[in-house]
N, C-alpha and C positions, 0 to 999 in steps of 0.2 A: 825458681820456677823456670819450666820449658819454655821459649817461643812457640812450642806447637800446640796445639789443643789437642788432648784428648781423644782416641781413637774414636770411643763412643762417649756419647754424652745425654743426658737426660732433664728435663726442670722437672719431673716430679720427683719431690724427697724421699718419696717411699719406693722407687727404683734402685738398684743397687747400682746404675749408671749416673746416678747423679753426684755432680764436684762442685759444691758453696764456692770454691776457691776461683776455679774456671769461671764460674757464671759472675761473681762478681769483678772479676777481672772484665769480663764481656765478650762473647764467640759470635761472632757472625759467620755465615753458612753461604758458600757457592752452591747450590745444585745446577746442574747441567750447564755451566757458562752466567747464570740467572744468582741476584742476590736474593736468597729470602729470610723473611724474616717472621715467618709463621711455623718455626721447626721445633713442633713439642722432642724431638729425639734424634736423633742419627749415628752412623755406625757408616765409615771410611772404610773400613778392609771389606766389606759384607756389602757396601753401594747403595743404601738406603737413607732416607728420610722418612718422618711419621708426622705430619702435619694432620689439623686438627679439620673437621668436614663440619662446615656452617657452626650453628648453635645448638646444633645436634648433641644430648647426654645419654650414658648409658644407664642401666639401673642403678649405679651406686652414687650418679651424680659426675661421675667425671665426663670431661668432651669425648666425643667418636673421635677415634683418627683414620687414617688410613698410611699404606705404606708404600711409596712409592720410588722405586729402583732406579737409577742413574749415577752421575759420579758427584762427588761431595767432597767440597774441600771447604772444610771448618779453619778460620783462622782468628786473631785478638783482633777485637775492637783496637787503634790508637787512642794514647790516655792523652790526653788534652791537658 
């Protein structure tokens, strides 16, 4: 396995972004200088995050997101 994470990355299983391998290893997300840790998605070459908007669902049941444009640097959680 890489040091780096994954250019895009996903937690829903039914995206084809999504790495089991990745997420249980652990990714934490820089956006803009700022750590967050509400990022249903992001995508490094493209400068996006998709973070999730309140308790807001759509009709099928999953959260609303939104998408918001800035720089993104994904890296591993350290394994304790």
């Amino acid at each position: 396995m890489t040091d780096t994470p994954p250019d895009r990355l996903a937690l829903d299983p039914r995206s084809p972004y999504y790495d089991a391998e990745a997420l249980n290893r652990g990714v934490g997300v820089r956006f803009n200088g700022e750590e967050r840790d509400n990022v249903e998605e992001y995508s490094v070459s493209e400068g996006w995050i998709r973070v999730q908007v309140g308790r807001s669902r759509d009709r099928r049941g999953n959260p609303m997101t939104i998408k918001i444009k800035g720089v993104v640097e994904p890296y591993y959680l350290a394994q304790g």
